[in-house]
MIMARNU-545790 format. One record per residue (C-alpha): x, y, z; residue in three letters. Coordinates in steps of 0.2 Angstrom, whole numbers, plus 5000, padded with zeros to 4 digits. Layout:
BEGIN
XYZALA ...
# end
This chain:
BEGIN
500048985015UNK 499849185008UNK 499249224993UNK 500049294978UNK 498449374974UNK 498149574976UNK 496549664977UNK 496649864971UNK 495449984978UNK 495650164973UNK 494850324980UNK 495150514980UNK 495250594996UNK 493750695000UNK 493650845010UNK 492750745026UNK 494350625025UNK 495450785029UNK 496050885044UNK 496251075045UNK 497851075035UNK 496950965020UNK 498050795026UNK 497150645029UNK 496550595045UNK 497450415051UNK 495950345055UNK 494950395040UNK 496450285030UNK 496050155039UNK 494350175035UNK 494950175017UNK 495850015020UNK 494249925026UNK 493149985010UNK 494749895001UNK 494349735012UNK 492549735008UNK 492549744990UNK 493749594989UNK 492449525000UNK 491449574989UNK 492349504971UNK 492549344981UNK 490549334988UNK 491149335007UNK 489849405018UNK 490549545025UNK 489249565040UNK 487649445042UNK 486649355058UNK 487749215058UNK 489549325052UNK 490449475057UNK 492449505054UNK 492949625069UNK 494749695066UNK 495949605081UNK 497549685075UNK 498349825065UNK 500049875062UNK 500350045052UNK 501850135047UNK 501350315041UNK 502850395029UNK 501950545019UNK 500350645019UNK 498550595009UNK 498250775003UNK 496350814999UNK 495850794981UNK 497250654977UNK 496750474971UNK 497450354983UNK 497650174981UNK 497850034991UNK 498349864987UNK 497749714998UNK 498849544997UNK 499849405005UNK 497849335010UNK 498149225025UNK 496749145031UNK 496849035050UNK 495448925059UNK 494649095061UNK 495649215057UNK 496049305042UNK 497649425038UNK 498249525023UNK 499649665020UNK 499049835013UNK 499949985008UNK 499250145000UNK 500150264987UNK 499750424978UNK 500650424960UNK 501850274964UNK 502450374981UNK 501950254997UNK 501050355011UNK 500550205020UNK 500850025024UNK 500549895037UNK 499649735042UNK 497849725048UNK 496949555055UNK 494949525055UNK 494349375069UNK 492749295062UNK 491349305074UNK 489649245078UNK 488749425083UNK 487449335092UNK 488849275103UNK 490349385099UNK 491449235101UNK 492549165088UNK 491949035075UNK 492948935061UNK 492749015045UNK 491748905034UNK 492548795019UNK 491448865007UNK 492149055014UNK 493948985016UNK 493748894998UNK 493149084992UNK 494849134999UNK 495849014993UNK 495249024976UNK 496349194975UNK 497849104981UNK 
# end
């Protein structure tokens, strides 16, 4: 089940995000994307890194379709939450001034970094998620 839920993060794009040409590096918006994810992690009190818990990213899917320009404020929406046995996924896309620039689909495994295998997202954790859904 996905959640309905949505979680805004919004940031201007700073001269270090930036290339030559003042456009937004890819990866520096995906970096934007992951300060989305931890401050929902955040609102919801998931631990976003600790000696039992880490939420490497297994999968992402962008479509790029205009230019972050230094000095604009971007935001980007997280929703449509979908937590598995270990898995979470969620759909995020990032616009300046109602214009999209970015969209796509990303997907954290949840880990043990003592053993960097997979472990089931706890019910309290899944419970957290839920609770937005």
């Amino acid at each position: 089940m996905t959640s309905p839920a949505t979680h805004i993060h919004r940031r201007r794009v700073e001269f270090a995000d930036t290339d030559a040409a003042g456009v937004a590096h890819f990866s520096r918006l995906l970096a934007m994307v992951e300060e989305a994810e931890h401050g929902f992690f955040r609102e919801q009190g998931i631990p976003i890194l600790t000696a039992e818990s880490a939420w490497p990213v297994v999968k992402t899917e962008v479509d790029f379709c205009g230019a972050c320009r230094f000095g604009e404020e971007i935001e980007i929406c997280l929703s449509d939450f979908l937590p598995g046995k270990s898995s979470l996924t969620y759909v995020f896309e990032g616009t300046i001034d109602g214009r999209k620039v970015f969209s796509g689909k990303m997907t954290k495994c949840h880990i043990s970094p003592a053993t960097g295998r997979a472990v089931e997202i706890s019910g309290d954790v899944l419970g957290k998620i839920r609770g937005v859904i």
